[in-house]
C-alpha positions in Angstrom: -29.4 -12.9 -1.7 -28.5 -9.5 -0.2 -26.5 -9.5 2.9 -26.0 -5.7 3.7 -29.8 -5.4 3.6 -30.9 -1.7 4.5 -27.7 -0.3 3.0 -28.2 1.1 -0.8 -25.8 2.5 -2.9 -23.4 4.6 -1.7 -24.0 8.0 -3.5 -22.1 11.7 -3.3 -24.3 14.2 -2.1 -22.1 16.9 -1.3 -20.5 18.3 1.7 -23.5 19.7 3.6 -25.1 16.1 3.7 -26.6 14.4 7.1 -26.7 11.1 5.6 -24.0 9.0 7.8 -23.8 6.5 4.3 -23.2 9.3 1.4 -20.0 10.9 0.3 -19.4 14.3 0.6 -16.0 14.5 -0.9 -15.9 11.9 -3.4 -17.5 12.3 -6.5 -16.2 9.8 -9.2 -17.0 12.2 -12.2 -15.5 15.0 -11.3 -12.6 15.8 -13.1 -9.1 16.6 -11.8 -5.8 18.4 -13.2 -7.7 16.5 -16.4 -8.7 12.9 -15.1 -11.8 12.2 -13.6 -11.7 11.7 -9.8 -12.4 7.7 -10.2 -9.2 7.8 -12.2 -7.1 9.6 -9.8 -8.0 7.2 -7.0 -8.1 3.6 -7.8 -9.9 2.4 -4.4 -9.3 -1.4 -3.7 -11.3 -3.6 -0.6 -8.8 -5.8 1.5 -10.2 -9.1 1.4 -8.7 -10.0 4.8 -9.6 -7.0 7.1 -13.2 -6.4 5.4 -14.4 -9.6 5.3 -12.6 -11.5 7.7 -11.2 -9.6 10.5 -13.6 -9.6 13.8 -12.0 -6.8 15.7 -9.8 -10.0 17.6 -6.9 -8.3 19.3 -4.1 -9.8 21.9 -6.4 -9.5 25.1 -10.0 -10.8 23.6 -12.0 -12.4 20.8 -13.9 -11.2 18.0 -17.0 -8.4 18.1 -17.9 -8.7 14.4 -19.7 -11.0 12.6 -18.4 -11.8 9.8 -19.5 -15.7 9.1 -22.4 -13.6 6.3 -24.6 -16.8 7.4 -22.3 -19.2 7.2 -20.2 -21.5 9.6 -17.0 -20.6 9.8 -14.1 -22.5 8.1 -16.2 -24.1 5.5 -16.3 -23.4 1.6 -19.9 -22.3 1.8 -18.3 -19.4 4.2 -15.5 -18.5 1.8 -18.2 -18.3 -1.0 -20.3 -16.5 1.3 -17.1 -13.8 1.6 -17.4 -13.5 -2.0 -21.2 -12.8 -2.1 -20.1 -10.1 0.7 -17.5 -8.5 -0.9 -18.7 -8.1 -4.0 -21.8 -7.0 -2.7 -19.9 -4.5 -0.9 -17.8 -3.0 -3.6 -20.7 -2.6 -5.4 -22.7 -1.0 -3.4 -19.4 1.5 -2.6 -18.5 1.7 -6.5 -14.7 -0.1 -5.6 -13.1 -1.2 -8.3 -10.7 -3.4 -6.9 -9.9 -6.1 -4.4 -6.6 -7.4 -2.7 -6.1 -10.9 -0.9 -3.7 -13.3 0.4 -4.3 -16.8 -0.4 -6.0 -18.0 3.2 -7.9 -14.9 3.2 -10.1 -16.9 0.0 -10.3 -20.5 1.7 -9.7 -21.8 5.1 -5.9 -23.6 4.8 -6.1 -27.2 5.0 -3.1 -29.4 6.5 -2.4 -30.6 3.0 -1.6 -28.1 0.5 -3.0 -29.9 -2.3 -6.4 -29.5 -0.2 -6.0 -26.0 -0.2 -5.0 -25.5 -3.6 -8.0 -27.7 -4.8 -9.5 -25.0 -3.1 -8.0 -22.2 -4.0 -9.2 -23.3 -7.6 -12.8 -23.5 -6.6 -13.5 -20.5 -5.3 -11.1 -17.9 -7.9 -14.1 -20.1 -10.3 -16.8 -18.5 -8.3 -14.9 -15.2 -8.0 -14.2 -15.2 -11.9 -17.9 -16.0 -11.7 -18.7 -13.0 -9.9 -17.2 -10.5 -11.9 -18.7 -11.1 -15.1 -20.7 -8.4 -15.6 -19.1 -6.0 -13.5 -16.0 -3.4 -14.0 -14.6 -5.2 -10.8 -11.1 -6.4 -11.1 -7.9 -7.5 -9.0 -5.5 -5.1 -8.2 -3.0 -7.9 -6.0 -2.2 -10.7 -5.0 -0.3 -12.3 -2.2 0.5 -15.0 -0.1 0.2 -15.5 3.9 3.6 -16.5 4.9 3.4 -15.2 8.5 0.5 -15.9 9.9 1.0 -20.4 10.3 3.5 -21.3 13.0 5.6 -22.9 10.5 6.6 -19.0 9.3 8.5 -18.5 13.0 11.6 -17.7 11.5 10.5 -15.9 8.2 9.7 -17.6 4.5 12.4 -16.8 2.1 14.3 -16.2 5.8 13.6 -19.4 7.7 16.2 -21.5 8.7 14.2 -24.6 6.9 14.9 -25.5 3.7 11.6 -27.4 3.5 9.5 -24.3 5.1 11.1 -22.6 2.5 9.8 -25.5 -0.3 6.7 -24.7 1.2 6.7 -20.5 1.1 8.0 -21.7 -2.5 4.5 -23.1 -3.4 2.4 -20.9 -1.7 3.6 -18.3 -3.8 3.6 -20.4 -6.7 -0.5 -21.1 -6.4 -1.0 -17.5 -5.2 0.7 -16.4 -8.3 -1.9 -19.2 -10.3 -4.9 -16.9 -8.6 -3.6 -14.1 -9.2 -3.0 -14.3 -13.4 -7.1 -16.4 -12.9 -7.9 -13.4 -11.6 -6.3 -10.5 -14.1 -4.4 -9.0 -11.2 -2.4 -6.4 -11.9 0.3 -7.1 -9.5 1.9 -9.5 -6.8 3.2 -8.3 -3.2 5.6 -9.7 -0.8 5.3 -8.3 2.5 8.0 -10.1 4.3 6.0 -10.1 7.8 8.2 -12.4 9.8 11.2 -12.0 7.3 13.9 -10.5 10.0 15.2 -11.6 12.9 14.7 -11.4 16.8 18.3 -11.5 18.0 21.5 -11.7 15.7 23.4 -14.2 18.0 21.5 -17.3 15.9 20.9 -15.0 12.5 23.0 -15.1 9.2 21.7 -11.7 7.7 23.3 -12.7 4.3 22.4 -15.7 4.0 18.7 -15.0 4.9 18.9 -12.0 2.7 20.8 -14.4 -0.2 17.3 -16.4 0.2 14.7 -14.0 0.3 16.1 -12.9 -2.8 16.2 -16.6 -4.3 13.1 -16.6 -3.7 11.7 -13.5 -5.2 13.9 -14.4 -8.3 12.2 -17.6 -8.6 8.6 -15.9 -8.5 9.4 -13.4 -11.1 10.7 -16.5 -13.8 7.4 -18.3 -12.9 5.0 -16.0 -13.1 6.7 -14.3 -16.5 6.5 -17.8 -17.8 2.7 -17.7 -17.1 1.8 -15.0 -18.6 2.4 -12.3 -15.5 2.9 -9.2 -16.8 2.5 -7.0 -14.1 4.5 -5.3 -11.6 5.7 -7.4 -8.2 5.9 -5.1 -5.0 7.7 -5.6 -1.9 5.9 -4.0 1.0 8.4 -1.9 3.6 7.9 -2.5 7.3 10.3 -1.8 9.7 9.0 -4.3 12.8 6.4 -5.9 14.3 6.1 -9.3 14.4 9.7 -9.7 13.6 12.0 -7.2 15.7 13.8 -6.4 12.7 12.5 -7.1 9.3 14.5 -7.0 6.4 12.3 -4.3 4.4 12.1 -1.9 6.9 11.4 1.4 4.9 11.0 2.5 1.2 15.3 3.3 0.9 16.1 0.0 2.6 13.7 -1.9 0.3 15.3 0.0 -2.7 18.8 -1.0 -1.9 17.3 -4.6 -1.4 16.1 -4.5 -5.1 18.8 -3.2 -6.8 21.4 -5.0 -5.1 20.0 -8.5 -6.3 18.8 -7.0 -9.6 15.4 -7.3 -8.6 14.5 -3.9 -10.1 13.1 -4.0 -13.6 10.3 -6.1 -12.0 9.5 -4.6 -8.8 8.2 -1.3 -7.1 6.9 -0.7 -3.8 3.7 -1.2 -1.9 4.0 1.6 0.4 1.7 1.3 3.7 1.2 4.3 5.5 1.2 3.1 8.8 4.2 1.3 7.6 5.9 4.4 7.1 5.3 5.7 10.5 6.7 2.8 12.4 9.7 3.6 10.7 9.6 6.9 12.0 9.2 8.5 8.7 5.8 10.2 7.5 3.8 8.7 4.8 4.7 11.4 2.3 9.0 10.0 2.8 8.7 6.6 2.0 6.3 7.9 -1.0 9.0 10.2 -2.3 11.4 8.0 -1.9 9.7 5.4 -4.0 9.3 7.9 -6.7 12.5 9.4 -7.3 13.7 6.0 -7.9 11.2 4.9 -9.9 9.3 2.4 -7.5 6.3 4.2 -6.7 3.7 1.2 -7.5 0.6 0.9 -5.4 -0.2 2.1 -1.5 -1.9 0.9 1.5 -4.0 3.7 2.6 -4.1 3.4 6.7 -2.9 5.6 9.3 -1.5 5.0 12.8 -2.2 6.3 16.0 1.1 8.0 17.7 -0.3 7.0 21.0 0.2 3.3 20.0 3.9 1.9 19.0 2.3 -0.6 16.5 0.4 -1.3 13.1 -3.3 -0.1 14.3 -4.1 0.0 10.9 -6.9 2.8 11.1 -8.9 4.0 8.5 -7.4 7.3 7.1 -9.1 10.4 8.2 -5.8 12.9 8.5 -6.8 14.9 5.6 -3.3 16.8 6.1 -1.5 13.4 5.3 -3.8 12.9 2.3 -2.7 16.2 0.4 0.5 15.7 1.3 0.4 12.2 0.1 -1.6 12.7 -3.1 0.6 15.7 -4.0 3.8 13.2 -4.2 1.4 10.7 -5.9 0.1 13.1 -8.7 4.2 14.7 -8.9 5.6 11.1 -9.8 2.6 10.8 -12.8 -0.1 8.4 -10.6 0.4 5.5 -9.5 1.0 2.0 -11.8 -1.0 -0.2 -9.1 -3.9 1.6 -6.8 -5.1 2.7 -3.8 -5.7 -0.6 -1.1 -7.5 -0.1 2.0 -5.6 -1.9 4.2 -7.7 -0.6 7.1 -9.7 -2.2 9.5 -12.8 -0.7 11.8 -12.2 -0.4 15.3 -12.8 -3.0 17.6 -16.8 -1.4 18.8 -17.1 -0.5 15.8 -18.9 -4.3 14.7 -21.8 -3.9 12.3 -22.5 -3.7 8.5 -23.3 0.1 8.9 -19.6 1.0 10.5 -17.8 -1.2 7.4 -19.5 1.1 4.5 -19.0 4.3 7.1 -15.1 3.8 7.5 -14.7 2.7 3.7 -16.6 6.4 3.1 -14.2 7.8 5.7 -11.6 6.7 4.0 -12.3 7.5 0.3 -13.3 11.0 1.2 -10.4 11.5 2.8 -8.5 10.7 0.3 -10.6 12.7 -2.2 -10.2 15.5 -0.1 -6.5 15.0 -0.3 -6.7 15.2 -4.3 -8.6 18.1 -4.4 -6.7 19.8 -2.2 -3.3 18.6 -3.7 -4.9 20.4 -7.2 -5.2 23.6 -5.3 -1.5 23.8 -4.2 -0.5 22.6 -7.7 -2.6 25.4 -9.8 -1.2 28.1 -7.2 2.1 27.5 -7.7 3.8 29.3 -4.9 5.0 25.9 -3.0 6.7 24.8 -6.2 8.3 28.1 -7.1 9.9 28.4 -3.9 11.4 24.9 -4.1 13.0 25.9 -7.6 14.1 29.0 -6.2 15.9 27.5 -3.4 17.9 25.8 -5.6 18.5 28.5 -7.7 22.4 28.8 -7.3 23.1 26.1 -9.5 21.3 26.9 -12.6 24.1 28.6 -14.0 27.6 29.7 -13.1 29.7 27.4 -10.7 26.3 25.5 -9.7 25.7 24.5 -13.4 29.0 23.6 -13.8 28.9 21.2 -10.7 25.6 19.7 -12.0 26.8 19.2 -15.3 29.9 17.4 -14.0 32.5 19.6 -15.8 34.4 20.8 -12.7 36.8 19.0 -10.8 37.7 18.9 -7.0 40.8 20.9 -7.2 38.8 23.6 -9.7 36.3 24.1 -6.3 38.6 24.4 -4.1 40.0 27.2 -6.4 36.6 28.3 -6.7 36.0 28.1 -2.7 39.4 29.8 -1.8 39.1 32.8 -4.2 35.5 33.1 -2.8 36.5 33.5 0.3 33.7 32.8 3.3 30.2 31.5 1.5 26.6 33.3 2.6 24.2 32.0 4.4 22.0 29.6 2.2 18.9 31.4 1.1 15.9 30.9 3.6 14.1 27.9 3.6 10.6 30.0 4.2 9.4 26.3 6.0 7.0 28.5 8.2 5.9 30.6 5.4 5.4 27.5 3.4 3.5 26.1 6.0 1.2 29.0 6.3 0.4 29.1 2.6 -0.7 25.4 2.4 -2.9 26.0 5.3 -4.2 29.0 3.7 -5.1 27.0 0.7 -6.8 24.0 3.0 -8.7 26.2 4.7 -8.7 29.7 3.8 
């Protein structure tokens, strides 16, 4: 049976379009620096904000319906979800899906209920997907969201809450092998602390890590061969959470030799509460060799917390899928982690903001190729660091000076230069050139 009725498949007709439901950006064929568009952006539909978020926020209920014609918190509404959003990512030619585990099936107060559910509906979603090129991209667990999670999952203070994060992950990790996913996240959304008068950092740290070790044996010994991802986010519920940005997360991973299974799920939003831009935490990631999969959002700087917008700065995009395309692509894909805005409640509006979205970030690659094939912002970065490709500079990067050979070097010199301009406004003024010139 068709839910979205009235909405038919989402097509690219061009820039110059009228039709509120086409792309104008987007075209899956067109090739790119080589790869087809569709290859270059690896689109995914959040289970939880597409298909179950109302547009509920702190000071009122829900505006959207999203029970698809079924009563909420039975199993014939989580297999109406599943009817939904495959109907949706068809319709939008997605090729991929995220979910936690209660984003599938409502949570029962035993977990052996849940689980017994859990396996009933990944049945109807492995169902679903015969036939189609639709696949998982991740999985994850909810470990914030039941008040049992107060004080954190790997972090609480409860060895038997942290039994029970324990198996959570261990079924989510089930779904997602089911399910051919191609990676795991952990986004540690109450792991930190509100005050460190009654917090053991180490210790909670120590766990988290236990933990995390403890998912990687298991779901190797299943058959996991995918990447896991932690998911940076500096606050919000927590005060301070443990992950709070792409370096901190890093330093997590390789200080409990977490890092020849784990990247980063970098959320753009994410990014900003940290106070960094999106295009940071993604460099960040890559120069160390983490750059997995993103959450493509955007925040508003009006608002100190995670609005979760759909993306529509195209600036951010290029910037973002110029760092993307520099570090070789990305291993995971690109997850709309986005939800529509609260009067924003029908059908139409969720196809419109996932169109928003995926022609933003088409618009991004295409303008990311332009600044690649002219050249000039990548010649100037080489030529800034141009003193030490030979003489005393290649020396120093080639490690055969020592301290007391520089400070010869500095006191025979005399006073340095200047550096060589950094040309940021000029820089600046060529990429806008290229955007919109």
């Amino acid at each position: 049976m068709e839910i979205f009725k009235g909405i038919k498949k989402i097509a690219y007709e061009g820039a110059q379009t009228k039709n509120a439901l086409a792309f104008r950006f987007y075209d899956p064929e067109r090739v790119v620096l080589g790869k087809k568009m569709s290859e270059h952006l690896p689109f995914a539909m959040a289970w939880w904000h597409n298909l179950c978020a109302e547009g509920t926020d702190m000071f009122g209920r829900g505006t959207a319906d999203k029970s698809f014609g079924e009563k909420y918190g039975t199993m014939e509404h989580a297999r109406a979800k599943v009817d939904a959003g495959f109907e949706f990512m068809q319709k939008l030619g997605i090729k991929y899906f995220c979910f936690h585990d209660v984003d599938l099936v409502p949570e029962a107060d035993d977990i052996k209920v849940t689980n017994a559910r859990l396996d009933e509906i990944s049945d109807y979603i492995l169902e679903k997907m015969k036939g189609t090129d639709i696949k998982c991209l991740w999985g994850t667990a909810n470990m914030f969201g039941n008040p049992r999670y107060m004080n954190g999952a790997g972090s609480s203070n409860s060895a038997d809450v942290f039994c029970f994060a324990a198996a959570q992950v261990k079924k989510a990790l089930d779904i997602t092998v089911k399910l051919g996913g191609k990676g795991y996240v952990f986004w540690g959304g109450r792991e930190g602390y509100e005050t460190l008068l009654n917090t053991d950092v180490k210790f909670e740290l120590d766990n988290i890590a236990r933990l995390m070790h403890l998912a990687v044996d298991y779901g190797r010994s299943i058959g996991f061969k995918g990447d896991f991802y932690i998911e940076p986010k500096p606050k919000e519920p927590m005060k301070h959470q443990y992950d709070f940005d792409a370096a901190t997360a890093i330093g997590f991973i390789k200080n409990y030799g977490l890092d020849k299974d784990f990247k980063l799920n970098i959320e753009a939003n994410h990014a900003t509460l940290a106070g960094h831009t999106f295009e940071h935490d993604l460099r960040i990631a890559a120069i160390n060799g983490m750059l997995g999969s993103i959450d493509a959002n955007q925040g508003d700087p009006h608002l100190g917390w995670d609005t979760d917008e759909f993306p529509f700065d195209v600036y951010t995009s290029t910037m973002s899928m110029l760092e993307i395309i520099n570090a070789g692509g990305l291993t995971g894909g690109i997850n709309f982690d986005a939800k529509t805005r609260r009067p924003s409640y029908t059908y139409e509006d969720m196809f419109a903001a996932y169109v928003l979205g995926m022609d933003t970030f088409a618009l991004g690659l295409i303008n990311a190729e332009k600044i690649i094939k002219d050249g000039r912002i990548e010649l100037s970065r080489k030529q800034r660091y141009s003193s030490f490709a030979d003489g005393i500079g290649r020396q120093i990067t080639e490690g055969k000076v020592t301290l007391e050979q520089l400070s010869a070097y500095a006191e025979k010199m005399g006073r340095p230069a200047l550096p060589g301009s950094g040309r940021q406004e000029q820089l600046q003024e060529i990429v806008n050139q290229l955007l919109f010139g």
